[in-house]
PQR file with spaces between the fields and no chain letter, atoms N, CA, C, O and H, PARSE charges and radii, in Angstrom:
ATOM       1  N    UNK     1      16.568    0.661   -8.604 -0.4000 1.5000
ATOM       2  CA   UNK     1      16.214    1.972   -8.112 -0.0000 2.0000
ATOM       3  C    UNK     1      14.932    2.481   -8.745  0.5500 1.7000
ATOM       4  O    UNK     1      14.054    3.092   -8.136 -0.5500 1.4000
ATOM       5  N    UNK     2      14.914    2.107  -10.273 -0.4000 1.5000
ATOM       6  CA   UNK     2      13.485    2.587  -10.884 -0.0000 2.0000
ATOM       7  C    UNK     2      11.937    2.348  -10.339  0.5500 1.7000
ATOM       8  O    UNK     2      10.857    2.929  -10.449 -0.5500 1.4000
ATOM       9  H    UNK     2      15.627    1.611  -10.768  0.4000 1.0000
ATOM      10  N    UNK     3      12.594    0.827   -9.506 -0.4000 1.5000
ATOM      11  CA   UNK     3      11.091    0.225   -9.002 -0.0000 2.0000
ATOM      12  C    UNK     3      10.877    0.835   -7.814  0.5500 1.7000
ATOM      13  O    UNK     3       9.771    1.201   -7.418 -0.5500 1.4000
ATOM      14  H    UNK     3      13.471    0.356   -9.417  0.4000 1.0000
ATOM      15  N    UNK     4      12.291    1.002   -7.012 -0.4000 1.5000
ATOM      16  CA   UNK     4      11.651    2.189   -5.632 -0.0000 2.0000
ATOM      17  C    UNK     4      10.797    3.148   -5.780  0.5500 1.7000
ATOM      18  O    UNK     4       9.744    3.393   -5.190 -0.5500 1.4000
ATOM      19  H    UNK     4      13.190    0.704   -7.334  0.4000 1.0000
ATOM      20  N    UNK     5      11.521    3.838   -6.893 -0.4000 1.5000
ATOM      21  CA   UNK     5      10.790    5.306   -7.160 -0.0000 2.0000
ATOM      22  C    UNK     5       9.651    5.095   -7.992  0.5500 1.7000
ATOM      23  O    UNK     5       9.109    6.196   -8.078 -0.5500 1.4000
ATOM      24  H    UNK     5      12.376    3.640   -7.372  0.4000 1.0000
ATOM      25  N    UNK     6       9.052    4.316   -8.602 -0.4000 1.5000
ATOM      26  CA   UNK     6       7.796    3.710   -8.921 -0.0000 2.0000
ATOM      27  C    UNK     6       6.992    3.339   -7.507  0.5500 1.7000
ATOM      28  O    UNK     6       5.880    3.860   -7.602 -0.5500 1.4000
ATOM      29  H    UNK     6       9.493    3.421   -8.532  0.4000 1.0000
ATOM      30  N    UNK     7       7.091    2.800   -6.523 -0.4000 1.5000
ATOM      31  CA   UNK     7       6.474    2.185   -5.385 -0.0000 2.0000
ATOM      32  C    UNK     7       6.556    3.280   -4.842  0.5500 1.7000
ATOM      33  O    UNK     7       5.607    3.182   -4.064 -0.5500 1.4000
ATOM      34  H    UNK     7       7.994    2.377   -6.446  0.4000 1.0000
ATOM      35  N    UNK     8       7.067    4.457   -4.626 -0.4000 1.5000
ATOM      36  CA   UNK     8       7.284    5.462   -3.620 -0.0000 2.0000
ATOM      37  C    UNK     8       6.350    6.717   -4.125  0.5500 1.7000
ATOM      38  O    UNK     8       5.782    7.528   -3.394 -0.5500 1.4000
ATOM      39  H    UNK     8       7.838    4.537   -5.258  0.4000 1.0000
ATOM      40  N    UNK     9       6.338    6.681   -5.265 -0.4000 1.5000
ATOM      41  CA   UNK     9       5.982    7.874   -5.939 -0.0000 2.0000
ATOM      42  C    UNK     9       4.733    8.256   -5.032  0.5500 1.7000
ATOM      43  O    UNK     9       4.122    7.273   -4.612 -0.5500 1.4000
ATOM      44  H    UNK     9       6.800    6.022   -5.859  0.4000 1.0000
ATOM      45  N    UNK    10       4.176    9.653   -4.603 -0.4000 1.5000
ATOM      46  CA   UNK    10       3.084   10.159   -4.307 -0.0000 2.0000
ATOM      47  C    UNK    10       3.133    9.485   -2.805  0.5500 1.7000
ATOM      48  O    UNK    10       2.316   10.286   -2.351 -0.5500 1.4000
ATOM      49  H    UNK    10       4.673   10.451   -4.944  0.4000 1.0000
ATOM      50  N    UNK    11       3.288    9.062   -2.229 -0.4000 1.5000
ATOM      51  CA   UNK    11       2.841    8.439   -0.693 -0.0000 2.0000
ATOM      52  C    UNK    11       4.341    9.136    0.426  0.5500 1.7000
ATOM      53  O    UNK    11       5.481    9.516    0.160 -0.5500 1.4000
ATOM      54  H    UNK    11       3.951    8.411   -2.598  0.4000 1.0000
ATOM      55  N    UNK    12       3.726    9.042    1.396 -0.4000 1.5000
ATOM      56  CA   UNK    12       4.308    9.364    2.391 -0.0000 2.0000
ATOM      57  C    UNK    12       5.317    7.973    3.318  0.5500 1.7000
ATOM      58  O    UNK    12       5.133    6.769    3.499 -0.5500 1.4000
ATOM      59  H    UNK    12       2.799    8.733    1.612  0.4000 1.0000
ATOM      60  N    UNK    13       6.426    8.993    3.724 -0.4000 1.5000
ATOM      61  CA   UNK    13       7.283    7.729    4.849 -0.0000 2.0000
ATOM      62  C    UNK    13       5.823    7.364    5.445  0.5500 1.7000
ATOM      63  O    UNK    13       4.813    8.050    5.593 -0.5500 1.4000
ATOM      64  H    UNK    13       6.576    9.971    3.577  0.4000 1.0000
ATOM      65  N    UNK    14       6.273    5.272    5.879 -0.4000 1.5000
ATOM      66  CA   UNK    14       5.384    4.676    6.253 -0.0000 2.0000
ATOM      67  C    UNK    14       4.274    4.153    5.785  0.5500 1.7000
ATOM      68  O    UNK    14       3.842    3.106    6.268 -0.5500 1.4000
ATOM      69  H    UNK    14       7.094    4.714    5.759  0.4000 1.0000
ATOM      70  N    UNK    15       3.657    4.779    4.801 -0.4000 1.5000
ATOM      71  CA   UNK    15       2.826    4.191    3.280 -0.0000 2.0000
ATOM      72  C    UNK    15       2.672    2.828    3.190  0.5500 1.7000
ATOM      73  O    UNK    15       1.810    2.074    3.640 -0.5500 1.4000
ATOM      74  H    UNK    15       4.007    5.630    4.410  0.4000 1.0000
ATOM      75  N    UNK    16       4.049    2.575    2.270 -0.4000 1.5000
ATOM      76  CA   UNK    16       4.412    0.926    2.159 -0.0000 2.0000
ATOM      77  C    UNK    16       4.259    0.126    2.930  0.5500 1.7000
ATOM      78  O    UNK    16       3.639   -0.884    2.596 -0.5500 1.4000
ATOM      79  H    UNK    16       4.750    3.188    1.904  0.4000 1.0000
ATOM      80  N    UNK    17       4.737    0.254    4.194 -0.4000 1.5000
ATOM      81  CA   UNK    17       5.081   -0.167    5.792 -0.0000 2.0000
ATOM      82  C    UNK    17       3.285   -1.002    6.339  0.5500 1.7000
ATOM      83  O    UNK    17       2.871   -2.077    6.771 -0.5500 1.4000
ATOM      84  H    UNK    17       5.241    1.074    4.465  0.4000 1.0000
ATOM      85  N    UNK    18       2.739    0.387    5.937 -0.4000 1.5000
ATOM      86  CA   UNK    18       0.952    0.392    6.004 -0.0000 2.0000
ATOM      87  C    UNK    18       0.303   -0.593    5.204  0.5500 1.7000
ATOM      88  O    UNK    18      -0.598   -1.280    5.686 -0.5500 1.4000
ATOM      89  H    UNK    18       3.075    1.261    5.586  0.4000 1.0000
ATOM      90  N    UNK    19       0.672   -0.720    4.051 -0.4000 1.5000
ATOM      91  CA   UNK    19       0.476   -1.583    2.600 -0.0000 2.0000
ATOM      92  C    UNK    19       0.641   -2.667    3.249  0.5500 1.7000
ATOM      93  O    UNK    19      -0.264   -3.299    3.795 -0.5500 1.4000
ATOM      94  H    UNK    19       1.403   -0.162    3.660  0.4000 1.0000
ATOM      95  N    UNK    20       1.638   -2.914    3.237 -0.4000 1.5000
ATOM      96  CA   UNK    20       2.391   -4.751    3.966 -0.0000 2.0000
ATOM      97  C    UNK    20       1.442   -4.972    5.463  0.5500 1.7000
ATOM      98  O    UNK    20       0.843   -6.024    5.691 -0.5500 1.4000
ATOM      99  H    UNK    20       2.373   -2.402    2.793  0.4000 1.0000
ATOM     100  N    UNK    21       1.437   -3.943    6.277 -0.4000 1.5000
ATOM     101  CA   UNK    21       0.674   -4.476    7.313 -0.0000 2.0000
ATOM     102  C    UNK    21      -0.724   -4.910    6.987  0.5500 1.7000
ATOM     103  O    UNK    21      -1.263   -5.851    7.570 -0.5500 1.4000
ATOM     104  H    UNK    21       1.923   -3.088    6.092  0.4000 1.0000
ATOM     105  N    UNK    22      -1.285   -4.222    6.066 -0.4000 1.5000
ATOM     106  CA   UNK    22      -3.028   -4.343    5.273 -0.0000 2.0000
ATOM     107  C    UNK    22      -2.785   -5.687    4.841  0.5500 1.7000
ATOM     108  O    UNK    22      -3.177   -6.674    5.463 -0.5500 1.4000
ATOM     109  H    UNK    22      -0.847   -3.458    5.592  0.4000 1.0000
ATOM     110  N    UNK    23      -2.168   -5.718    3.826 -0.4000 1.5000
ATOM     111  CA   UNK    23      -1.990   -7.069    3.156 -0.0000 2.0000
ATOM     112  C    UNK    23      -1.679   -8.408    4.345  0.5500 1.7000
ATOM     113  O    UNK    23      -1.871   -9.485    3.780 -0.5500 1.4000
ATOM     114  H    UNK    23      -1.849   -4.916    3.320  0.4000 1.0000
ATOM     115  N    UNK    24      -1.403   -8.523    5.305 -0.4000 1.5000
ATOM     116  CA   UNK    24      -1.413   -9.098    6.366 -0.0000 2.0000
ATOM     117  C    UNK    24      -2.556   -9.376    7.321  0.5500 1.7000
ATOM     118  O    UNK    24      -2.510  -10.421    7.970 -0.5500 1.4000
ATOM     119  H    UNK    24      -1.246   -7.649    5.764  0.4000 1.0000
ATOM     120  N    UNK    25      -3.573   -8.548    7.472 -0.4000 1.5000
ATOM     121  CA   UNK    25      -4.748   -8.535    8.047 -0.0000 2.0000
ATOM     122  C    UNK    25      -4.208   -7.782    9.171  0.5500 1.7000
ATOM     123  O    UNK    25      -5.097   -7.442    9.952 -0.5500 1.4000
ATOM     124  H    UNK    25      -3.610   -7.699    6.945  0.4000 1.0000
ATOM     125  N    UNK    26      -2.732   -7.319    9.590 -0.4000 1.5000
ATOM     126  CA   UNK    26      -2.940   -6.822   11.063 -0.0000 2.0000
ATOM     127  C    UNK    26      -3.405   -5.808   11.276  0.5500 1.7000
ATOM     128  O    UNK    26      -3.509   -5.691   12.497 -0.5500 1.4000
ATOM     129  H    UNK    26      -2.010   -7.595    8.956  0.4000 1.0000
ATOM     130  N    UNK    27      -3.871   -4.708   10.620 -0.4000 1.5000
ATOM     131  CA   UNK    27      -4.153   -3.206   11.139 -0.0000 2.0000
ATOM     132  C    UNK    27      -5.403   -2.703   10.022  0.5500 1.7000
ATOM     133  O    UNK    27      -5.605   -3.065    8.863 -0.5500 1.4000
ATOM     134  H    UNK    27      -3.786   -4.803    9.628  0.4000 1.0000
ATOM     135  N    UNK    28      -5.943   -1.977   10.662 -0.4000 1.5000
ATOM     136  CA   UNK    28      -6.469   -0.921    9.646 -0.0000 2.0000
ATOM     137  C    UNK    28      -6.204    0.559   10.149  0.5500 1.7000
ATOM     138  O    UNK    28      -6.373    0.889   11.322 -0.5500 1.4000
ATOM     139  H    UNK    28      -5.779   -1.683   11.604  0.4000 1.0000
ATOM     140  N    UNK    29      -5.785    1.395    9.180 -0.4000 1.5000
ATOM     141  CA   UNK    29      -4.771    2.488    9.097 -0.0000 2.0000
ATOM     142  C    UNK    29      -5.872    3.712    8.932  0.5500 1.7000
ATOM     143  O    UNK    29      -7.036    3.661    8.534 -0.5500 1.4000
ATOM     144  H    UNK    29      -5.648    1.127    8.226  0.4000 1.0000
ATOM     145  N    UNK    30      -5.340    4.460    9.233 -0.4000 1.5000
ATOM     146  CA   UNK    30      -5.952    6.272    8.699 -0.0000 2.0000
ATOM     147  C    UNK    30      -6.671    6.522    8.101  0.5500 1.7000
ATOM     148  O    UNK    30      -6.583    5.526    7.383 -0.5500 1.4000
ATOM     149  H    UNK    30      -4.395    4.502    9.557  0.4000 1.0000
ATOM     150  N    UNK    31      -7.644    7.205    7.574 -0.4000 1.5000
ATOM     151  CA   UNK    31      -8.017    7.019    6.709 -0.0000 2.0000
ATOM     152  C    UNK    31      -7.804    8.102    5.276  0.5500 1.7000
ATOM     153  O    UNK    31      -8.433    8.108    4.217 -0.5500 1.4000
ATOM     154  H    UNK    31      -7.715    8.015    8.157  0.4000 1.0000
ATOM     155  N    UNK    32      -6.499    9.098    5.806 -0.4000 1.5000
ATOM     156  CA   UNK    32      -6.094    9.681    4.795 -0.0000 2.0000
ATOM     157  C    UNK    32      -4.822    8.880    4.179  0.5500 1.7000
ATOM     158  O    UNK    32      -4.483    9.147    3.026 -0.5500 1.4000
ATOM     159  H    UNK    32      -5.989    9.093    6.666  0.4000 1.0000
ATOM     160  N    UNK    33      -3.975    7.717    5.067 -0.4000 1.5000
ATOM     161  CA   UNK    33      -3.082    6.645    4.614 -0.0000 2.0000
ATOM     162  C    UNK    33      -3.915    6.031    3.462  0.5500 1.7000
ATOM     163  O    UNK    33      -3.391    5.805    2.371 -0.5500 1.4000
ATOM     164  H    UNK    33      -4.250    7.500    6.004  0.4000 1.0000
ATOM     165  N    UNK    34      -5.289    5.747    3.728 -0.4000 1.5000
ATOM     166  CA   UNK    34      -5.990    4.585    3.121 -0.0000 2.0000
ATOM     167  C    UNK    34      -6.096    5.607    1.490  0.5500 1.7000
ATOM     168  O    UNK    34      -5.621    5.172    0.441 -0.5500 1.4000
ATOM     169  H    UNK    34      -5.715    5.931    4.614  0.4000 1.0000
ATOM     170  N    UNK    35      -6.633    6.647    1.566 -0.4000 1.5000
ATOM     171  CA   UNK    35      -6.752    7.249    0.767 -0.0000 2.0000
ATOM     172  C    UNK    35      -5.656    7.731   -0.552  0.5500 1.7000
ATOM     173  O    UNK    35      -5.887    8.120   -1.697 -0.5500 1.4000
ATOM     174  H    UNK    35      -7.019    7.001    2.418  0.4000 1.0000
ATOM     175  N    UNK    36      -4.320    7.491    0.246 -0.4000 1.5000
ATOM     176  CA   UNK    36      -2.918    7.511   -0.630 -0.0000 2.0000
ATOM     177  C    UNK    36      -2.850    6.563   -1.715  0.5500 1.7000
ATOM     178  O    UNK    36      -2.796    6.732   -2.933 -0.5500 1.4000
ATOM     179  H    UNK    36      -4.132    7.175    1.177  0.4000 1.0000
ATOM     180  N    UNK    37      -2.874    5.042   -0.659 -0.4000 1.5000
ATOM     181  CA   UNK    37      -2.814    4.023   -1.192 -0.0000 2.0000
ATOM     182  C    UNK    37      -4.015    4.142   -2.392  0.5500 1.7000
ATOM     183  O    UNK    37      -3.641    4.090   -3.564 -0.5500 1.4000
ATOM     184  H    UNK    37      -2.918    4.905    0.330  0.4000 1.0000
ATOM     185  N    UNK    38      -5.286    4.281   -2.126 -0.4000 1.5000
ATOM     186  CA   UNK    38      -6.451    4.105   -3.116 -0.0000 2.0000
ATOM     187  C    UNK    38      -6.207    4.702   -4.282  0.5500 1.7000
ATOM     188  O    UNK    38      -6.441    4.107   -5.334 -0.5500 1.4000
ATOM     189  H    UNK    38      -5.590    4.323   -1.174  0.4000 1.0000
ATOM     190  N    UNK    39      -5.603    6.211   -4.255 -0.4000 1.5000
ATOM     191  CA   UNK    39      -5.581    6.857   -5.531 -0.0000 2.0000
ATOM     192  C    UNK    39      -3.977    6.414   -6.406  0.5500 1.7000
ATOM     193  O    UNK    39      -3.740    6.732   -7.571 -0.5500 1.4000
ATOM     194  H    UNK    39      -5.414    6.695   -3.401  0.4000 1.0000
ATOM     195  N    UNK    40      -3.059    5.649   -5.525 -0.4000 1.5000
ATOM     196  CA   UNK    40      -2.277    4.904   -6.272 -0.0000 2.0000
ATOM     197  C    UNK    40      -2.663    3.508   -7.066  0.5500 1.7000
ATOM     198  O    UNK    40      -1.961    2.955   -7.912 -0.5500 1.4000
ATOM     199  H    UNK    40      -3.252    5.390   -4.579  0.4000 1.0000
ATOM     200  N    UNK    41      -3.891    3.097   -6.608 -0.4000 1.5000
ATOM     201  CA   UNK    41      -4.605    1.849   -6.801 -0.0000 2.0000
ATOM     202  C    UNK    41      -3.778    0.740   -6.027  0.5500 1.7000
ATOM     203  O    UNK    41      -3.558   -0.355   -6.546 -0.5500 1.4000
ATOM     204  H    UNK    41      -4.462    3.546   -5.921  0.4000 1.0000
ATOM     205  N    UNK    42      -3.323    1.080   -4.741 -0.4000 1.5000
ATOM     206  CA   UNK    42      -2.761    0.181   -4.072 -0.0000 2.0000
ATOM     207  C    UNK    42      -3.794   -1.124   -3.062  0.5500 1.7000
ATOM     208  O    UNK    42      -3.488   -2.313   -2.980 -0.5500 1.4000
ATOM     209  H    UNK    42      -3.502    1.969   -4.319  0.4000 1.0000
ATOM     210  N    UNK    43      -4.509   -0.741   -2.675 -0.4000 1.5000
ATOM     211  CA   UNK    43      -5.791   -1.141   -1.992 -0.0000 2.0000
ATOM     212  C    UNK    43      -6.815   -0.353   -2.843  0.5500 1.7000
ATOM     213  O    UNK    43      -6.572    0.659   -3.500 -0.5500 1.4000
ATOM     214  H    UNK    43      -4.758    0.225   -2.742  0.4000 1.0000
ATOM     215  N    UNK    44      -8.190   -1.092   -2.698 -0.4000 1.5000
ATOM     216  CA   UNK    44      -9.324   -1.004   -2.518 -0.0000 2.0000
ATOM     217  C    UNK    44     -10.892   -0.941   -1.519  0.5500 1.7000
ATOM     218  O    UNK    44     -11.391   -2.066   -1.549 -0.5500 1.4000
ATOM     219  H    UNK    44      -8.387   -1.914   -2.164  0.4000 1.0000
ATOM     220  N    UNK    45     -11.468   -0.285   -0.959 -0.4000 1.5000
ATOM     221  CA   UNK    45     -12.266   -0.555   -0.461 -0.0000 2.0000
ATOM     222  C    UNK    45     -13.193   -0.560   -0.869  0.5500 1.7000
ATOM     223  O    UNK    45     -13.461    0.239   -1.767 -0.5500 1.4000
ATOM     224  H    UNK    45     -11.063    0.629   -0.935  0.4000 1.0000
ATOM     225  N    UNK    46     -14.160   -1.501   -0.385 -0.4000 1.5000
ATOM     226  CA   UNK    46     -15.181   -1.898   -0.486 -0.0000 2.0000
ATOM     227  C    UNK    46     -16.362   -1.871    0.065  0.5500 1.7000
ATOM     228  O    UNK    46     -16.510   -2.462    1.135 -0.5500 1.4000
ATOM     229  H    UNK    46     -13.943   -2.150    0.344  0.4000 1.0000
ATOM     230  N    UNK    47     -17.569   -1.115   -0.596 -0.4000 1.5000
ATOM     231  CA   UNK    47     -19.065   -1.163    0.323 -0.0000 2.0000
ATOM     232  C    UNK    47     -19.556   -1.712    1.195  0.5500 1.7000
ATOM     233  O    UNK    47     -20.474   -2.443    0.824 -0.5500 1.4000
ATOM     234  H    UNK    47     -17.449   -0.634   -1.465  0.4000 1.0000
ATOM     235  N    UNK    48     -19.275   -1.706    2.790 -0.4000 1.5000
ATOM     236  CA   UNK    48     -20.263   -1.946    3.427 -0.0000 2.0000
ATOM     237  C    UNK    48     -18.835   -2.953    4.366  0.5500 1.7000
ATOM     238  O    UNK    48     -19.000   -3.340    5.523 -0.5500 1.4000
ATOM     239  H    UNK    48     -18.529   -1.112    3.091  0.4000 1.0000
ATOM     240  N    UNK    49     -17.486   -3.223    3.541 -0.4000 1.5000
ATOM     241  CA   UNK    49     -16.313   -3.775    4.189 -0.0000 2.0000
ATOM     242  C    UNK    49     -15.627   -2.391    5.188  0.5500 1.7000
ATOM     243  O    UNK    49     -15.530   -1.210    4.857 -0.5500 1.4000
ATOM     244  H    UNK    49     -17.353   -2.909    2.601  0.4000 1.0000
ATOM     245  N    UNK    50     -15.238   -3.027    6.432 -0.4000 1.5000
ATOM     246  CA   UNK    50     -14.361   -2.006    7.035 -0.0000 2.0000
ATOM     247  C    UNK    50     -13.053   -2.174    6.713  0.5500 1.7000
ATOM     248  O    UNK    50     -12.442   -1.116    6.567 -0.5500 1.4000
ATOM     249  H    UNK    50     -15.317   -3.987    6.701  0.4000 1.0000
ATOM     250  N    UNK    51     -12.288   -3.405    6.520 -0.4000 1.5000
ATOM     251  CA   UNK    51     -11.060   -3.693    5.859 -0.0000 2.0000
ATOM     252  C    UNK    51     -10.789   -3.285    4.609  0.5500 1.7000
ATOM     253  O    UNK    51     -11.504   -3.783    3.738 -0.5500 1.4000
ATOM     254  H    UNK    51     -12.785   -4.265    6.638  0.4000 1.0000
ATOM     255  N    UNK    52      -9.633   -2.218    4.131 -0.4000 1.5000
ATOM     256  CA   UNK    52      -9.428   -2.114    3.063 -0.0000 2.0000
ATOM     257  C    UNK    52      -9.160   -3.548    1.761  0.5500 1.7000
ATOM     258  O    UNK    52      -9.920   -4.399    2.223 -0.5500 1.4000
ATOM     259  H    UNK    52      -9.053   -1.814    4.838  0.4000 1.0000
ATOM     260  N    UNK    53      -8.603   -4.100    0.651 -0.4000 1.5000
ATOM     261  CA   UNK    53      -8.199   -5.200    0.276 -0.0000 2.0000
ATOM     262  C    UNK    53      -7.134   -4.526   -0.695  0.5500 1.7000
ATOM     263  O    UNK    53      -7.453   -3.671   -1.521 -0.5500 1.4000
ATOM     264  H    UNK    53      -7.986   -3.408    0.276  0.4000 1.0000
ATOM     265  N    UNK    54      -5.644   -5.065   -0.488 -0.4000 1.5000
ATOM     266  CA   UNK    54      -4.690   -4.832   -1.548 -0.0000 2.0000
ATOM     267  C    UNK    54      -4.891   -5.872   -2.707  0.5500 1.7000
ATOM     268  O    UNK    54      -5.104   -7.076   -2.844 -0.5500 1.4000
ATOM     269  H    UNK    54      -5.385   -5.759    0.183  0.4000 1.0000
ATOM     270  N    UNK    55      -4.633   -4.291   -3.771 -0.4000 1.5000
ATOM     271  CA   UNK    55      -4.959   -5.230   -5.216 -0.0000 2.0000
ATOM     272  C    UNK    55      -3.539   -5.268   -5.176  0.5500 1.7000
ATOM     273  O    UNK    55      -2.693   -4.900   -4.360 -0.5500 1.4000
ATOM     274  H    UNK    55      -4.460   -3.313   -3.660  0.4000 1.0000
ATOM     275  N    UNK    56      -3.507   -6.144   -6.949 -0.4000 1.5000
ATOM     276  CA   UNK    56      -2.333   -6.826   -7.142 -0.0000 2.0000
ATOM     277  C    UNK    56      -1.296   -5.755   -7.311  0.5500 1.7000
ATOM     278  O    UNK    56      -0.139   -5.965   -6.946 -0.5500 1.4000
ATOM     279  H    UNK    56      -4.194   -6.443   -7.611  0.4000 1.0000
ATOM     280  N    UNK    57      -1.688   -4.524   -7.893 -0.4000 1.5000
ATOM     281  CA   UNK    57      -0.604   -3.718   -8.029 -0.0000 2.0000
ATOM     282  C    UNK    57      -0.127   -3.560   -6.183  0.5500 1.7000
ATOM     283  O    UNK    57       0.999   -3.177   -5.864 -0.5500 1.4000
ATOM     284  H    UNK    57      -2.628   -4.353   -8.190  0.4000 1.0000
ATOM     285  N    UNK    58      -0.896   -3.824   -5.440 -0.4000 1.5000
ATOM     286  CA   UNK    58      -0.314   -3.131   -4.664 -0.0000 2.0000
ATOM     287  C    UNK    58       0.597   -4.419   -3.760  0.5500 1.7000
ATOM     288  O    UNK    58       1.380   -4.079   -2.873 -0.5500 1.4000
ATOM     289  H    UNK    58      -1.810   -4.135   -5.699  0.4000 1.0000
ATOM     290  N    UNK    59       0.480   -5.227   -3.951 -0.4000 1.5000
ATOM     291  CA   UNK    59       1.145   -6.904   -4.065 -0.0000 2.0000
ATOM     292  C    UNK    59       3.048   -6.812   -4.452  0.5500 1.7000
ATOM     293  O    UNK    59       4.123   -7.203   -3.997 -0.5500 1.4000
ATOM     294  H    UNK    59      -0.156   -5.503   -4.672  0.4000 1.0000
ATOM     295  N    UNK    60       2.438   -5.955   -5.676 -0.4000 1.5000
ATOM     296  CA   UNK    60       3.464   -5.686   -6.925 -0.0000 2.0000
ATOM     297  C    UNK    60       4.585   -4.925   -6.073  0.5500 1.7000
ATOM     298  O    UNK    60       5.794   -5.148   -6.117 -0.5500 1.4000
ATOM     299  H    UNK    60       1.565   -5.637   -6.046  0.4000 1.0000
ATOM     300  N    UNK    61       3.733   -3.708   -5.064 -0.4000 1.5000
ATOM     301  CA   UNK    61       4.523   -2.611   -4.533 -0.0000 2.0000
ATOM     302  C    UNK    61       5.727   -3.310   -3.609  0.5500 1.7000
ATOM     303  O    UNK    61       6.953   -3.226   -3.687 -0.5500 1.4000
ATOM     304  H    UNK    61       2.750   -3.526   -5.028  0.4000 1.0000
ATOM     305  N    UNK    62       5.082   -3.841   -2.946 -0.4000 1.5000
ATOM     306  CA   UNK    62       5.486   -4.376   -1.336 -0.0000 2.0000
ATOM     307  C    UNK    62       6.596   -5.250   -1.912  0.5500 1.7000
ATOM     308  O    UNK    62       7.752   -5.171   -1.497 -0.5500 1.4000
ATOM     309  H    UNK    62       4.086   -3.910   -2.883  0.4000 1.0000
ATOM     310  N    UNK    63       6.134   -6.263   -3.086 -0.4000 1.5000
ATOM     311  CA   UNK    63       8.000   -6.917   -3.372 -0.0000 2.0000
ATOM     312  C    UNK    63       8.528   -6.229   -3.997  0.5500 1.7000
ATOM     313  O    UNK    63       9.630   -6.764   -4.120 -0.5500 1.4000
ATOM     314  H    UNK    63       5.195   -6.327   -3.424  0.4000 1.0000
ATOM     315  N    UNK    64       8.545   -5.075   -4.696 -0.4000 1.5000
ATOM     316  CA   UNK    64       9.485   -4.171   -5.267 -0.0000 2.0000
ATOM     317  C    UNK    64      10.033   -3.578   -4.178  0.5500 1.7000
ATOM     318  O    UNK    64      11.243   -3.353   -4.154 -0.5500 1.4000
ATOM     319  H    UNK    64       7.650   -4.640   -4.597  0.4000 1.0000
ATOM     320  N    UNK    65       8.987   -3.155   -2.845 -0.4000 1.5000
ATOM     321  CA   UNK    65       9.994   -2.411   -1.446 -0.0000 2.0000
ATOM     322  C    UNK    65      10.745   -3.294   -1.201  0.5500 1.7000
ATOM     323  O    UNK    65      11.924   -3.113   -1.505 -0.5500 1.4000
ATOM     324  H    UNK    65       8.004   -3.338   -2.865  0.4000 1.0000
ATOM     325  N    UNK    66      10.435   -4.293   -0.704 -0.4000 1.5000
ATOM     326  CA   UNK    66      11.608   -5.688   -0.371 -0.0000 2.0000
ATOM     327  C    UNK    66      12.464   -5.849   -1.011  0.5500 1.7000
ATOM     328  O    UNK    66      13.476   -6.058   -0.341 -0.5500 1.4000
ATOM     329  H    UNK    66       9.477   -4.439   -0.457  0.4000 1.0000
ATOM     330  N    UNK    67      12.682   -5.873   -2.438 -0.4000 1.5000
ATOM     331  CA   UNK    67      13.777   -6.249   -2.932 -0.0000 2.0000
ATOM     332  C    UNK    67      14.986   -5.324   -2.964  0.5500 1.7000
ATOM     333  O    UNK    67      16.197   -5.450   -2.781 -0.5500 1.4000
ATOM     334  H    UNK    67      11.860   -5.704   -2.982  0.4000 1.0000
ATOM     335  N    UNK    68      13.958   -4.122   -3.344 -0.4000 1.5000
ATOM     336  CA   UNK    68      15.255   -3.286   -3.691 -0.0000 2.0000
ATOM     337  C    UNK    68      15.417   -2.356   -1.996  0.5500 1.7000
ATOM     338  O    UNK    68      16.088   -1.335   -2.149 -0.5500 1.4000
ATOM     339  H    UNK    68      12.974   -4.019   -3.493  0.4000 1.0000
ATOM     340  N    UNK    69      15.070   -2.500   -0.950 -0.4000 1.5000
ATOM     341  CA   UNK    69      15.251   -2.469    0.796 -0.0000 2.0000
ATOM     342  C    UNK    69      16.805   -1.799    0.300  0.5500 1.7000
ATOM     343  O    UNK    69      17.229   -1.953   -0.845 -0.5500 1.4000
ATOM     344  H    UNK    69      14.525   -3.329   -0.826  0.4000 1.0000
ATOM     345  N    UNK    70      17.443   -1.149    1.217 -0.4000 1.5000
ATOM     346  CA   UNK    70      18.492   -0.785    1.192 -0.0000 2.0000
ATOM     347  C    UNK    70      18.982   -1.247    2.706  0.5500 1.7000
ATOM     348  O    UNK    70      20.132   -1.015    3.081 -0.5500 1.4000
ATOM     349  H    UNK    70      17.098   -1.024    2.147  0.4000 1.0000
């Protein structure tokens, strides 16, 4: 439960959901979604990239949602 509420903290339903799709290459999202993720240090963007890139914490997030999934 600690790691949910670690991965959840500050972001909105669908967040994570967004995370996993990024980390996939299928979508690029909102850009106030993108902005959640960034100040969690979940993704990064990059100068002159239109694709955001998930860092590792945010790697970290997506199997902590999975595991602990209810």
């Amino acid at each position: 439960m600690l790691g949910r509420e670690w991965a959840t903290r500050g972001l909105h339903q669908g967040d994570l959901t967004a995370l996993a799709a990024i980390a996939r290459g299928a979508r690029k999202d909102e850009q106030d979604r993108l902005e959640r993720l960034a100040q969690r240090g979940f993704v990064k963007m990059k100068a002159g990239d239109s694709l955001p890139r998930v860092t590792l914490l945010g790697r970290l997030a997506i199997i902590v949602r999975k595991l602990t999934r209810r």
